[in-house]
PyMOL CGO cylinders between C-alpha atoms (Angstrom):
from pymol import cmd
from pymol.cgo import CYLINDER

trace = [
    CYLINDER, -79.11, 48.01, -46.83, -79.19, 44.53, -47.12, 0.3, 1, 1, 1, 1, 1, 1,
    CYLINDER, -79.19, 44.53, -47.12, -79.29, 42.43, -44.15, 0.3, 1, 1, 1, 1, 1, 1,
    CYLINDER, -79.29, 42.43, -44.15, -79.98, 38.51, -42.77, 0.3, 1, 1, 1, 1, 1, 1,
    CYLINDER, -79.98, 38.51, -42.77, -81.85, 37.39, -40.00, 0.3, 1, 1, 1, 1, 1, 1,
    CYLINDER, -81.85, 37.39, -40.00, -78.47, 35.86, -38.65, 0.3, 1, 1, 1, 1, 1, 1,
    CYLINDER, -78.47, 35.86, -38.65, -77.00, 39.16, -38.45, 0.3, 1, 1, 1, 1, 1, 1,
    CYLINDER, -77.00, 39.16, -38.45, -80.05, 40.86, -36.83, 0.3, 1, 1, 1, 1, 1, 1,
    CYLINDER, -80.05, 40.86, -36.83, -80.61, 37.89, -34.24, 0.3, 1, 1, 1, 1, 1, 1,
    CYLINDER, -80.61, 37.89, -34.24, -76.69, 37.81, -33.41, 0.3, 1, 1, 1, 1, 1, 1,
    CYLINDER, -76.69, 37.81, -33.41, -76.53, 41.10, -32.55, 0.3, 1, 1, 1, 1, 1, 1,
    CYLINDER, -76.53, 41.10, -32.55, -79.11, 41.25, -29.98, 0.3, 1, 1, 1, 1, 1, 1,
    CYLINDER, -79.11, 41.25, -29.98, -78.91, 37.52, -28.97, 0.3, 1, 1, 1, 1, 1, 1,
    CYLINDER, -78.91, 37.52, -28.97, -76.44, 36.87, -25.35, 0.3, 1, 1, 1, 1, 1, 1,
    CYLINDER, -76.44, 36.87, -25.35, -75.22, 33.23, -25.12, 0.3, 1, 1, 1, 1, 1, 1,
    CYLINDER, -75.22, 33.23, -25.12, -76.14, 31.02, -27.91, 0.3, 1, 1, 1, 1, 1, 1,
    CYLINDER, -76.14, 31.02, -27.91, -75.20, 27.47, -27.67, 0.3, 1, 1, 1, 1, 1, 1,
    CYLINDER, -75.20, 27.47, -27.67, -74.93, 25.53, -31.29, 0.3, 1, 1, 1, 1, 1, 1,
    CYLINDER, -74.93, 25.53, -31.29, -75.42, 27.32, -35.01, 0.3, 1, 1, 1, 1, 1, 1,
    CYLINDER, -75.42, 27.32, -35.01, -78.45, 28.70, -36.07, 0.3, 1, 1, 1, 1, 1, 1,
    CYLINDER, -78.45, 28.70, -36.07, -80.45, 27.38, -38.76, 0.3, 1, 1, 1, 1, 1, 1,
    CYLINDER, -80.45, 27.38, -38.76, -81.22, 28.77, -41.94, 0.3, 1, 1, 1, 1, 1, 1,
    CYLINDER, -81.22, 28.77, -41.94, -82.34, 31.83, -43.32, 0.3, 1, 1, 1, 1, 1, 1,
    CYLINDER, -82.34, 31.83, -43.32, -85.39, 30.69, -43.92, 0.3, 1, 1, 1, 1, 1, 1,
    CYLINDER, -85.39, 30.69, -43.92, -85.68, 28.36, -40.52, 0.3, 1, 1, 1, 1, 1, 1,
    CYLINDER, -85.68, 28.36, -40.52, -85.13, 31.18, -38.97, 0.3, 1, 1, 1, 1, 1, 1,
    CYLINDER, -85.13, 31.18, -38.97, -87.62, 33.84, -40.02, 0.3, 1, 1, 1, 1, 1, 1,
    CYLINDER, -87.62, 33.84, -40.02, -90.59, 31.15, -39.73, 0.3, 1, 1, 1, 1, 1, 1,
    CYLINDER, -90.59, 31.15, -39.73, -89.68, 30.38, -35.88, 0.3, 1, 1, 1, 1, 1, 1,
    CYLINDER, -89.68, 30.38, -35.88, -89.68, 34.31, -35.62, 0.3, 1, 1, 1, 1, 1, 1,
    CYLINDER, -89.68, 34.31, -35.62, -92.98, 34.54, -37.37, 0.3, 1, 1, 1, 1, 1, 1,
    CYLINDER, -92.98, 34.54, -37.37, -94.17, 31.67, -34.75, 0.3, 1, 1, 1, 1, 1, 1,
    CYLINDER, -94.17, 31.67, -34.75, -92.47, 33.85, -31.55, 0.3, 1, 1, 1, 1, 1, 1,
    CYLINDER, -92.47, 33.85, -31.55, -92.84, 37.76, -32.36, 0.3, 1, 1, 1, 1, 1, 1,
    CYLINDER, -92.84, 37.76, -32.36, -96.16, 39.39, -32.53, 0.3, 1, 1, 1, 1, 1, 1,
    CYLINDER, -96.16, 39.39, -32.53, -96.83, 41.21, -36.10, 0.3, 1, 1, 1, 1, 1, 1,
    CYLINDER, -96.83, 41.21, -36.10, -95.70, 44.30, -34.43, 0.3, 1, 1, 1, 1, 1, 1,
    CYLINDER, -95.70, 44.30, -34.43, -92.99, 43.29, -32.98, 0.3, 1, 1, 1, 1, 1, 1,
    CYLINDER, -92.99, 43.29, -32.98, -91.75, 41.14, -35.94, 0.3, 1, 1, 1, 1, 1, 1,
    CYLINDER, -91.75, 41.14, -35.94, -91.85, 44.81, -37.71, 0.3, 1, 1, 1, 1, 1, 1,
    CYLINDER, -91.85, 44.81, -37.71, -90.10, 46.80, -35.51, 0.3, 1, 1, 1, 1, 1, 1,
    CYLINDER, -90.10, 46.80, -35.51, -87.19, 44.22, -34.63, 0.3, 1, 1, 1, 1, 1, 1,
    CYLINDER, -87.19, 44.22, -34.63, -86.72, 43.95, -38.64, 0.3, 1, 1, 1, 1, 1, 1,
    CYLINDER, -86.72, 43.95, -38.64, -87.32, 47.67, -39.40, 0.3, 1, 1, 1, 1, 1, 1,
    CYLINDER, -87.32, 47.67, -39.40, -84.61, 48.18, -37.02, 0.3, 1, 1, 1, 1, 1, 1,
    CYLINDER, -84.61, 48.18, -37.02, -82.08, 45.32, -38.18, 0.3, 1, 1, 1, 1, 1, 1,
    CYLINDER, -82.08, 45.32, -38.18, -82.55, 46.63, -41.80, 0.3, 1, 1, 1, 1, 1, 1,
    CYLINDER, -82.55, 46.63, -41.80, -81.34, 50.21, -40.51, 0.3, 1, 1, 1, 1, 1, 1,
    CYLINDER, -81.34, 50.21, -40.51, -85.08, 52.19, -40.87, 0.3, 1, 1, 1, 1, 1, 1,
    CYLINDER, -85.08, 52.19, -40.87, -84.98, 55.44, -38.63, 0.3, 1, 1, 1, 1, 1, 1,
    CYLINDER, -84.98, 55.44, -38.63, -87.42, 55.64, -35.89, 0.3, 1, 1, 1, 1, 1, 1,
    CYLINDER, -87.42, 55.64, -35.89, -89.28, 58.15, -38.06, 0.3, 1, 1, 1, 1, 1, 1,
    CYLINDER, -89.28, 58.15, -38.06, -89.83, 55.45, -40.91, 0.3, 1, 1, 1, 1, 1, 1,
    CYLINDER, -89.83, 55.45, -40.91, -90.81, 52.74, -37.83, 0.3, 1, 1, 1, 1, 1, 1,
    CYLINDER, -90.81, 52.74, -37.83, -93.38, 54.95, -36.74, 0.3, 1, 1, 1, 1, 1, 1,
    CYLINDER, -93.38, 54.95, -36.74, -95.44, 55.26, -40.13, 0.3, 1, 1, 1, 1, 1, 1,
    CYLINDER, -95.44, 55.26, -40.13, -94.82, 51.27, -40.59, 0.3, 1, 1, 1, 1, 1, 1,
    CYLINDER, -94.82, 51.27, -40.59, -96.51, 50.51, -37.32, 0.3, 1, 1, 1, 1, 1, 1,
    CYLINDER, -96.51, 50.51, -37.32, -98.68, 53.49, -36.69, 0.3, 1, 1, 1, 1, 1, 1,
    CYLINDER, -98.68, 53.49, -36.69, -97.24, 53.81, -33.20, 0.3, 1, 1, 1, 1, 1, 1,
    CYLINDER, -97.24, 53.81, -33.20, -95.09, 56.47, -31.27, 0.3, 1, 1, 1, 1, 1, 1,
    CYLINDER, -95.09, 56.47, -31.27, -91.52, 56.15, -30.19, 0.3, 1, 1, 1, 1, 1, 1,
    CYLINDER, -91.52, 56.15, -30.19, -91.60, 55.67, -26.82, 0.3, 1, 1, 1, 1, 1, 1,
    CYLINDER, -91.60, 55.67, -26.82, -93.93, 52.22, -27.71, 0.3, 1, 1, 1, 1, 1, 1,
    CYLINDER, -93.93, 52.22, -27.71, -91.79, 51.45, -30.65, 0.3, 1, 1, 1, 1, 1, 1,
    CYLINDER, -91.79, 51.45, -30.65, -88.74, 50.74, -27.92, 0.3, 1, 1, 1, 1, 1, 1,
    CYLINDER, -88.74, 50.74, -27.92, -91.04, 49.17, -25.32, 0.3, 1, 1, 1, 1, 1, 1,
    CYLINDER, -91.04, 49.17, -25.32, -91.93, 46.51, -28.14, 0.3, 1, 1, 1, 1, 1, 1,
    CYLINDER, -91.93, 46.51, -28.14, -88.05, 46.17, -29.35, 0.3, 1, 1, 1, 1, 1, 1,
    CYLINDER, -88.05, 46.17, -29.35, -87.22, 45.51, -25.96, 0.3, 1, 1, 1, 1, 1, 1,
    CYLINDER, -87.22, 45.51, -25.96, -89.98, 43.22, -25.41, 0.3, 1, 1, 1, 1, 1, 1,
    CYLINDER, -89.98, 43.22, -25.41, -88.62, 41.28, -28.87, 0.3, 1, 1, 1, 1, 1, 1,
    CYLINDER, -88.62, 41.28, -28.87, -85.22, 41.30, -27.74, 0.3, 1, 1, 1, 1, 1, 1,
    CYLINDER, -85.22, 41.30, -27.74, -86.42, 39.90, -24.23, 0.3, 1, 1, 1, 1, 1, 1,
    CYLINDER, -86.42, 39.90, -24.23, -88.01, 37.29, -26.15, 0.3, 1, 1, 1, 1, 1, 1,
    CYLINDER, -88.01, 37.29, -26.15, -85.58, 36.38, -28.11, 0.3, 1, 1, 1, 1, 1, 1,
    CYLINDER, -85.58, 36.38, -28.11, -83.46, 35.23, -25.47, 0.3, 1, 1, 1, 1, 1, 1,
    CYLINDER, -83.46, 35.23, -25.47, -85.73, 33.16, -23.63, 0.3, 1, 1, 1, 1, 1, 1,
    CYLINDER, -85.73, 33.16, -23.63, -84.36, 29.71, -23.43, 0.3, 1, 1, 1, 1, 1, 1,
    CYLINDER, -84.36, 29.71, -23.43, -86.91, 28.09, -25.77, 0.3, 1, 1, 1, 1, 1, 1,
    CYLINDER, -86.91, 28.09, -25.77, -86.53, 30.53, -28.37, 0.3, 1, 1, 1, 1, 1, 1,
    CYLINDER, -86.53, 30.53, -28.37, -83.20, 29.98, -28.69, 0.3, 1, 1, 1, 1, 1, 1,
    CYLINDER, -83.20, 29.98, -28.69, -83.44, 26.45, -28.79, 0.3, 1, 1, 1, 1, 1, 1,
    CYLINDER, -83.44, 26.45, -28.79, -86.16, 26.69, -31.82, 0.3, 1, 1, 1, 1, 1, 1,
    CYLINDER, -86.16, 26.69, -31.82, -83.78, 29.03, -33.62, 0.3, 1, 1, 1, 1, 1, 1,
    CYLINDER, -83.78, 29.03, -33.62, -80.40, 26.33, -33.11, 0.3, 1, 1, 1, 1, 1, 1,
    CYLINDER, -80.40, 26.33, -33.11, -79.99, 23.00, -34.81, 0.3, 1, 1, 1, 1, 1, 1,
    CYLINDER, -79.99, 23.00, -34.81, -77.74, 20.81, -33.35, 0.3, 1, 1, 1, 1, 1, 1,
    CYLINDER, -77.74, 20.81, -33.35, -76.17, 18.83, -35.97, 0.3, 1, 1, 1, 1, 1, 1,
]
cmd.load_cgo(trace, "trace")
């Protein structure tokens, strides 16, 4: 399954204010943001990966696997994440 960082970021993303930059733009502020781990999981997710296949990526169990999501999705709406991932042309 193919899939762009747009697409993962809008789907978990409330509010955003301007367009978001490109592809690439947007996975290196991501890179900056998300710890390795979390960078994993959010994108094993967003590419469709069952929890079973996220577990062997990141060596983890489930119940931390959704802790870090959360905590990715948490910080992907902070205010100055958002603004690093929008360009306002």
């Amino acid at each position: 399954m193919d899939f762009t960082f747009t697409e993962a970021i809008m789907s978990h993303i409330d509010k955003l204010v301007g367009n978001l930059k490109s592809e690439e733009q947007i996975q290196e502020v991501l890179k900056r943001k998300f710890t390795k781990k979390e960078y994993k999981i959010f994108f094993g997710f967003a590419e469709g990966k069952s929890i079973e296949e996220i577990k062997e990526i990141v060596n983890d169990d489930e119940e931390r696997i959704n802790e870090i999501f959360k905590a990715a999705c948490k910080k992907l709406n902070q205010e100055k994440t958002k603004k690093e991932l929008v360009s306002f042309k």
